[in-house]
C-alpha positions in Angstrom: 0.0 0.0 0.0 1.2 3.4 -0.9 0.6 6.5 0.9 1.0 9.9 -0.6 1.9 12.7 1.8 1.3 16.6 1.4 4.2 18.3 2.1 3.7 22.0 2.9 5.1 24.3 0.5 9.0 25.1 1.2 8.7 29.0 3.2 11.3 31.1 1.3 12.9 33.7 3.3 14.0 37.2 1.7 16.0 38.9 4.8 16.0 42.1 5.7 19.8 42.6 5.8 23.1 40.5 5.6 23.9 40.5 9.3 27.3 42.8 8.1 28.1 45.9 9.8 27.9 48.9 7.8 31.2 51.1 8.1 31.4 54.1 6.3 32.9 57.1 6.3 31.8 60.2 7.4 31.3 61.5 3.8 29.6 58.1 2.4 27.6 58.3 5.0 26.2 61.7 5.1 25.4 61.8 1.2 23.6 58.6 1.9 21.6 60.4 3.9 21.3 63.5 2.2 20.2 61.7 -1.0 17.7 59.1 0.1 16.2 62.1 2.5 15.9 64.7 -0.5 14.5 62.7 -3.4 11.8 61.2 -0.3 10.7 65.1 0.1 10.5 65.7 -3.9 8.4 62.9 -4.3 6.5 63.0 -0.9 2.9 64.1 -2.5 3.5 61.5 -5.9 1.6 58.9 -4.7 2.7 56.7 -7.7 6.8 57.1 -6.9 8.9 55.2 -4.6 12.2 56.6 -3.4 14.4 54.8 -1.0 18.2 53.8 -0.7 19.9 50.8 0.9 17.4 48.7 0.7 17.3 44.9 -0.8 15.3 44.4 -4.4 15.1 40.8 -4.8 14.6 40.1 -8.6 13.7 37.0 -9.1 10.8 34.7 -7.2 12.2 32.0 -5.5 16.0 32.9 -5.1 17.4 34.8 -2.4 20.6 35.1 -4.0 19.2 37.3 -6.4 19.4 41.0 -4.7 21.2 44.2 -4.8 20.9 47.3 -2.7 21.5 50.0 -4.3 22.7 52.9 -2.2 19.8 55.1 -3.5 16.4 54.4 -6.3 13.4 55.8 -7.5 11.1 53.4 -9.2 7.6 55.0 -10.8 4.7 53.6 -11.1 4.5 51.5 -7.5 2.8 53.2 -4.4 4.5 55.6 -1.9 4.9 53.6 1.1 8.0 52.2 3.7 8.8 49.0 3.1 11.0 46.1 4.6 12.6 44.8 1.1 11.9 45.6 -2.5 10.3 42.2 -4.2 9.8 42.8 -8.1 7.4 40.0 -8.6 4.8 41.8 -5.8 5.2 45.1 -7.5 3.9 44.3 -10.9 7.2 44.1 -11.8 8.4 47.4 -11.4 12.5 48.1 -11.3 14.3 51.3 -10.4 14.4 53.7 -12.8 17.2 55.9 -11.7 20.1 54.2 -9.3 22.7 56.2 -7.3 26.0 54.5 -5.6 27.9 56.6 -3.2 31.5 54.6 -4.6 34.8 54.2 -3.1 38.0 52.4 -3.7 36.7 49.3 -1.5 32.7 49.2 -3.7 34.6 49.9 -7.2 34.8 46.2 -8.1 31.1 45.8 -7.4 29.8 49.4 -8.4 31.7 49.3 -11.8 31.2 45.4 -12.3 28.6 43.2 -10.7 26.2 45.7 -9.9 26.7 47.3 -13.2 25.8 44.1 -15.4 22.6 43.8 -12.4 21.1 47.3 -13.1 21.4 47.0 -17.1 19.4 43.6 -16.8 16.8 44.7 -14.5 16.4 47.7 -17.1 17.4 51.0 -15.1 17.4 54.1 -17.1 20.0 56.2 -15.3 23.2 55.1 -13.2 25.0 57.8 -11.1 27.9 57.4 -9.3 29.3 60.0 -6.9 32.9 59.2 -5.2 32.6 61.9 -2.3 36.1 61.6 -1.7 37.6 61.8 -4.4 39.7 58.0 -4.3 39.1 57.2 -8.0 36.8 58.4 -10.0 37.2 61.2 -12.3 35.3 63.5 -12.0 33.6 62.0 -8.8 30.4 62.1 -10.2 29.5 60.4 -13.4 26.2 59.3 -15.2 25.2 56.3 -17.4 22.0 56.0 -19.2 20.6 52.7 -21.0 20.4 52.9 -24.5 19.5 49.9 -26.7 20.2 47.6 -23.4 23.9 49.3 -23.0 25.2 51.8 -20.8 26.6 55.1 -22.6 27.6 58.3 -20.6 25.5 61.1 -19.9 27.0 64.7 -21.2 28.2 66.8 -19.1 28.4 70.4 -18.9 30.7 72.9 -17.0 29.1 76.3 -15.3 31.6 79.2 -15.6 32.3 78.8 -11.4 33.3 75.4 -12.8 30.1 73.1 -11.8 29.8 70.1 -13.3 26.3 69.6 -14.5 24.8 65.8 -14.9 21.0 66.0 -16.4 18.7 63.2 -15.0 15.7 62.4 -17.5 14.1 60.1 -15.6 14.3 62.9 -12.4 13.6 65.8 -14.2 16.5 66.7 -12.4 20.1 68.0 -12.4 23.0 66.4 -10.3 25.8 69.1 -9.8 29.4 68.8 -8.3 30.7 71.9 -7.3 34.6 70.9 -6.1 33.4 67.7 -4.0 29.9 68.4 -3.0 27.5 67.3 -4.3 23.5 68.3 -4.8 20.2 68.0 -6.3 18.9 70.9 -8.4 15.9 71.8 -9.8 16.1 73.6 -12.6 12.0 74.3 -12.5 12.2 76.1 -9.9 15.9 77.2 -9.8 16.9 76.0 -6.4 18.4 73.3 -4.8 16.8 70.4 -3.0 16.9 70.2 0.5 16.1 68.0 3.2 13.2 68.9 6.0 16.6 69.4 8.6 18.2 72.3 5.7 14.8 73.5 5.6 14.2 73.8 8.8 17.5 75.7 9.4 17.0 78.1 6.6 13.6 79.3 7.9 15.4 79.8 11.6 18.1 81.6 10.4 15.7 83.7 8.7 13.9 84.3 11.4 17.0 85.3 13.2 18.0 87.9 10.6 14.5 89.4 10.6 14.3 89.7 14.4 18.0 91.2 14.8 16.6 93.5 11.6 13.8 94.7 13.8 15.5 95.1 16.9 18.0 97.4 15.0 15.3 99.1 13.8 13.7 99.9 17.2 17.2 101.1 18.5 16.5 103.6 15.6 13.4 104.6 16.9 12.0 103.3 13.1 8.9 101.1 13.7 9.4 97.9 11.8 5.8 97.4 10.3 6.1 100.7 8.4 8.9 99.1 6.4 
């Protein structure tokens, strides 16, 4: 007599993170900050865009093995919302459009190699890679866009207070490197992107200059509302 018995289905785990330390320096670290925080506040009211950064995208149902974390991405078309990891197959099979690594001598192999051939296979439009300090690439920020499924360089141009200019398509944005900082511009609105915390700071120290501007004022006997 044979008996036939129903296994349950093998439960496939995705983590959450590679159990690894992450040691950066000070620089890495703050422009991974800076850039995940500021593209989350551009997009913040487009329900329909999803902007994140060191975060695993699994690719393919079924295998773990198959993940990246790219250091920053947007991907369109999904909804707005914190997740744990990035699973392709449960977001109608959205990829990142635009992908940004904050590079150094010790992530070259993978930035320029491995992760390279992942990005162009999974389809994203725009690679940037931004080298805050300078160890190897030259200039320490440089594009790639995907044409006809191969990476080609996106033009630069140089501002006369020598700023290098990088346009982003997919953004609607431009990246800019002035000496070795780096920034998100708008060029809708002529200004630079900034996170909540720069925001913040910019209204305070406004604030500061008006009230020192009215106290000088009233030393002056001037009232300030009549200016």
């Amino acid at each position: 007599m044979t008996t036939i018995t129903d296994f349950p289905p093998q439960i496939i785990e995705y983590p959450e993170s590679d159990g690894l330390p992450m040691a950066e320096s000070d620089q890495t670290r703050d422009y991974l900050v800076y850039v995940t925080k500021v593209l989350s506040v551009f997009f913040e009211n487009r329900p329909d865009v999803y902007a994140s950064g060191n975060l695993f995208i699994y690719y393919e149902q079924g295998n773990p093995e198959s993940v990246v974390a790219p250091d920053a991405f947007v991907v369109f078309g999904v909804e707005n919302r914190q997740r744990r990891v990035f699973k392709v197959w449960e977001e109608n099979d959205r990829t990142p459009s635009f992908v940004l690594e904050i590079t150094s001598k010790t992530t070259r192999s993978k930035d320029q190699g491995s992760k390279k051939g992942i990005y162009s296979f999974l389809g994203v439009e725009e690679y940037y890679q931004f080298d805050p300090t300078g160890d190897y690439l030259r200039p320490a920020l440089q594009g790639l866009r995907l044409v006809d499924q191969s990476y080609v360089p996106v033009p630069t141009t140089t501002l006369p207070d020598g700023t290098i200019v990088l346009p982003s398509q997919t953004l609607g944005l431009e990246l800019h490197l002035k000496g070795r900082e780096m920034r998100f511009y708008n060029p809708a609105t002529q200004q630079y992107l900034l996170t909540y915390e720069e925001q913040a700071a910019g209204r305070k120290a406004a604030e500061e200059r008006a009230q020192r501007l009215a106290e000088k004022l009233r030393e002056l006997n001037i009232d300030p509302d009549t200016i």
